[in-house]
C-alpha positions in Angstrom: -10.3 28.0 15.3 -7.0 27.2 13.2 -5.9 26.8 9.8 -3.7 24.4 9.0 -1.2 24.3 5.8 0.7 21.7 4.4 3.2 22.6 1.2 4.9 20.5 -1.5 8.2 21.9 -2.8 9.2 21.4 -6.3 13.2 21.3 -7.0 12.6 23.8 -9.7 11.0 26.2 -6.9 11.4 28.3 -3.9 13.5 26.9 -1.0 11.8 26.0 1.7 13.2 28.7 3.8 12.1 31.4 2.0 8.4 29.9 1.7 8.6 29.8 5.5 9.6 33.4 6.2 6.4 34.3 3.4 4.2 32.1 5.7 5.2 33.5 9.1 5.2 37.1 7.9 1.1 36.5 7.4 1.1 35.4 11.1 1.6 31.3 10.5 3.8 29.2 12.5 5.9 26.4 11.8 4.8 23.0 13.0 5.7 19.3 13.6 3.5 16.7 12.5 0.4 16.2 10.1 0.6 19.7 9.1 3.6 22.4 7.7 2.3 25.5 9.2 -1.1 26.5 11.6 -3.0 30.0 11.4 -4.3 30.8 14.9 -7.1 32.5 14.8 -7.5 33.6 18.2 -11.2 34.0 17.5 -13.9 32.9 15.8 -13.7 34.3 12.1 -15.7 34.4 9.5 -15.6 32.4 5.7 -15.0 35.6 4.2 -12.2 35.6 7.0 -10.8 32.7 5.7 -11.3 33.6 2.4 -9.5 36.7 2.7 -6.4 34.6 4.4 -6.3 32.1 1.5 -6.2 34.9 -0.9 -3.2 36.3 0.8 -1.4 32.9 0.6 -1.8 32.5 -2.4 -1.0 36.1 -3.3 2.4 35.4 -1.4 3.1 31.9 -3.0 2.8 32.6 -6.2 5.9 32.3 -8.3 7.5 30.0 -5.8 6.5 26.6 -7.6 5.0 25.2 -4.7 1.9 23.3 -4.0 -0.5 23.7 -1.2 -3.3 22.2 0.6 -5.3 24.2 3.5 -7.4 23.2 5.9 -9.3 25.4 8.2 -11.1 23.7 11.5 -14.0 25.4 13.5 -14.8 24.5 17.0 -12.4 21.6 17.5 -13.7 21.0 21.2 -17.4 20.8 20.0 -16.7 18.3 17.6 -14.7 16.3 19.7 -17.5 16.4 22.6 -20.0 15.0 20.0 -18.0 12.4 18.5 -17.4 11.4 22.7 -21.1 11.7 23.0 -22.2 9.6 20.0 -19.9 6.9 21.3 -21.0 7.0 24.4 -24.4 6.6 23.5 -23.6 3.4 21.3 -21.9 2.3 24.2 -25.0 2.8 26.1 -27.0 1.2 23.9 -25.4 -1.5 23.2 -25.3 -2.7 27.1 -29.2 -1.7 27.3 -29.7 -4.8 24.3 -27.3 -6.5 26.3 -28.8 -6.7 29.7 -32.5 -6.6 27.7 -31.0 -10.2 26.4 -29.9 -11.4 29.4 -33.3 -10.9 31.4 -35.2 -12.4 27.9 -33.3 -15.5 28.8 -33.5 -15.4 32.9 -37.4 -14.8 32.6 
């Protein structure tokens, strides 16, 4: 389970250094990509959990002009597997109407 953290920095605000150093010193890391910043949860947590964590960032951000937008993802692997599933079984499917069409026509 992770949480993920993307920022928006205001020129009237905190540098982003400094907003960096808050977020690492509540355990997030800097990362490349989609997001600013990821939470590792190391376990499965609870909403009040997350709840608590959010309060802390915003606790920690405040006064710094900055913007924020968090995101929090349970059971990444599980969700993958049934998006994989579902696709499979529409690919499935589909080749079942397929070959059901093709012996409509031979017979």
């Amino acid at each position: 389970m992770k949480t993920y953290l993307t920022v928006w920095f205001s020129s009237e605000g905190g540098e982003p250094s400094v907003v960096a150093q808050k977020l690492q010193s509540l355990g997030f890391k800097p990362v490349k990509g989609q997001y600013d910043h990821v939470y590792d949860w190391k376990k499965d947590a609870t909403l009040d959990d997350v709840l608590q964590l959010l309060n802390h960032v915003h606790q920690t951000l405040k006064g710094l002009n900055v913007l924020y937008k968090i995101e929090t993802i349970w059971h990444i692997e599980a969700v993958f597997y049934l998006r994989a599933y579902r696709l499979d079984a529409l690919v499935c499917s589909d080749s079942d109407r397929t070959t059901k069409r093709q012996n409509n026509f031979t017979s």
